[in-house]
N, C-alpha and C positions, 0 to 999 in steps of 0.2 A: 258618303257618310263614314264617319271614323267607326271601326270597329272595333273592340279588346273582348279577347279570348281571355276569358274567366273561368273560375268556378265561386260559391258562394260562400265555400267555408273556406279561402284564403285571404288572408292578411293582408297576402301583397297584392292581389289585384282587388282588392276591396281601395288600398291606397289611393290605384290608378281611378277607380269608378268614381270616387270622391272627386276629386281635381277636374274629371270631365262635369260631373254635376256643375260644381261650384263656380264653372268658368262657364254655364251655361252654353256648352256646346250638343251639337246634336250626335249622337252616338246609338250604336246597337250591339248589346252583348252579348256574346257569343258564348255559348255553355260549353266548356269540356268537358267529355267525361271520363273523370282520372281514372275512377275503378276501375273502369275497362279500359283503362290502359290506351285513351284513345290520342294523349299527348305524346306515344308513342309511334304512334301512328304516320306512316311519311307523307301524307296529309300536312300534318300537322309540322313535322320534323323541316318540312319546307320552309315553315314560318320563323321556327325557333330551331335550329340542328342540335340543343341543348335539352330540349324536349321539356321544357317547363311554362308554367304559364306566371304571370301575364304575359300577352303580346299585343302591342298596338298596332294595327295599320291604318294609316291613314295617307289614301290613293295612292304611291308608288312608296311610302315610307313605311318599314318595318320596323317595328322600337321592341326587344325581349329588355327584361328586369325593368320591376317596378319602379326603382330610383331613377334609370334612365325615361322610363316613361314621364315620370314628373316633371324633371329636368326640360324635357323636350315639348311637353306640353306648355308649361309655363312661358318656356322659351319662344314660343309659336305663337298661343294663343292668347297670352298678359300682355294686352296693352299696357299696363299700366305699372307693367316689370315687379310687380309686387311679392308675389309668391316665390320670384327668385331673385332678390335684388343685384342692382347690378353692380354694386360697391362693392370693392375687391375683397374689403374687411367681412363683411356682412354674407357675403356670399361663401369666404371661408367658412364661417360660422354656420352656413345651410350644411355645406360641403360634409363638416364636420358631423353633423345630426343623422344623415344619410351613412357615414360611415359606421353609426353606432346602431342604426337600425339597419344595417345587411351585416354585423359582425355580431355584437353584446345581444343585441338583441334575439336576433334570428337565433344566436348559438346558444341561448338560455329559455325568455320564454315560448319563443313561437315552438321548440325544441321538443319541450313539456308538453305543449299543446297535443302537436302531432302524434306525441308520442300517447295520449290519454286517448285522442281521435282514433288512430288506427291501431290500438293495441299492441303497443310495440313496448319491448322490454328494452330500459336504457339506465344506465345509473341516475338515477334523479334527483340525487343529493347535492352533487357539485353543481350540480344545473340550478339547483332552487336555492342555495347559498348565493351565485352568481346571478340569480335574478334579483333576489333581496336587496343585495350590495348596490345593483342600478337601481331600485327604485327608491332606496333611500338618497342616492346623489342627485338623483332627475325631482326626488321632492323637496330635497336639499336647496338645488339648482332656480327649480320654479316657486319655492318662498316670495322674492322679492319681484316677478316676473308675473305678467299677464301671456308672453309666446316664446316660444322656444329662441327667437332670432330678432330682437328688433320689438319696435311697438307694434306690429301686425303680422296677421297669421303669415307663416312660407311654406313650401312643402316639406320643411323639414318636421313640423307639426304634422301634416300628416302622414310621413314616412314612420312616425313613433305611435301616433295613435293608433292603429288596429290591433297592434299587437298588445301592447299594455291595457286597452279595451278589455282582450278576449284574457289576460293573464288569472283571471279565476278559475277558466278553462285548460290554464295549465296548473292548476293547484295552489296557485299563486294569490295570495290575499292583499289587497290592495287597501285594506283597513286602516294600517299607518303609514300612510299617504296622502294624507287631505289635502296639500297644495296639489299633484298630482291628480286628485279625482277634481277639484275646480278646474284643473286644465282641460281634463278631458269635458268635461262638461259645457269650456266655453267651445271646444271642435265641437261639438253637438252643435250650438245655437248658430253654427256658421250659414251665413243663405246659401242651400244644395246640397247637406249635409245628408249624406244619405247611411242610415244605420248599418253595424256588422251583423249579418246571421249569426243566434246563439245556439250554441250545441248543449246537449246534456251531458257536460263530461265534468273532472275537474270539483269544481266545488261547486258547480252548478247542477251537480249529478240528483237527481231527483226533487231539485227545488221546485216548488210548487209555484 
């Protein structure tokens, strides 16, 4: 059975958890535990010498970073090459979405996130300018657009979705964004769509 090393308040193995739902394979998650420091662990440092999670194994195959997990899942397990098409144009264009969620992404809202999560002091002005800036182009972008790549979902949708999900949890208000919040809503209605854990941080801090 394939297994990914998770935890439940991350982004990125939230990604990978999606893609194994949605492709109806059989899987078992495996909990780390950051706090203590257990992805530190050489246990664990076996799997990933990076010490971060996700990791996928599946029987002699070890996958660390969520995008390569996608990638490799798709790659494996889509019959029907859809999540990662195989048209050299089309596949640029996943390539590219991937690129924007472990860079823009990651270095603006998941940034906030953490930083709201674990109490850490960080400038959060040039971070929250540079989230703004993406989600007016990404609502700009998906105006005229049902997915991010093509007429059907890829994983480049869900490489962007968790984290723009959780972007209230980084302080980040996603009010003027409407073509954006239909996007996220049609990843909702995908068959296997499994939701993100929400935290009380952010702008969700004592919402009732």
């Amino acid at each position: 059975m394939i297994k990914l090393y998770w935890h439940p308040i991350s982004g990125h193995a939230h990604r990978a958890h999606m893609l194994l739902s949605m492709l109806g394979l059989d899987f078992e998650l495996i909990e780390v535990d950051l706090p203590a420091g257990e992805h530190q662990q050489a246990e664990f440092l076996a799997l990933n010498p990076f010490g971060q999670i996700p990791v996928l194994v599946d029987g002699e195959t070890i996958i660390a970073d969520s995008n390569a997990i996608l990638i490799y899942l798709a790659g494996v397990y889509d019959d029907n090459q859809s999540w990662l098409p195989e048209g050299p144009r089309d596949r640029a264009h996943v390539e590219q979405f991937l690129s924007l969620a472990a860079h823009r992404l990651a270095g603006s809202i998941a940034k906030l996130r953490a930083a709201n999560l674990f109490n850490r002091t960080i400038d959060n002005e040039p971070l929250a300018l540079e989230a703004y800036k993406l989600l007016a182009q990404l609502n700009g972008y998906l105006i005229e657009r049902t997915w991010l790549v093509g007429a059907k979902p890829t994983i480049a949708d869900l490489a962007l979705y968790s984290y723009l999900k959780l972007a209230p949890e980084a302080g980040i208000s996603l009010a003027d964004s409407p073509d954006l919040q239909r996007w996220l809503t049609q990843v909702e209605a995908l068959p296997g769509f499994v939701p993100m854990q929400v935290s009380n941080v952010g702008l969700n801090k004592n919402r009732s």
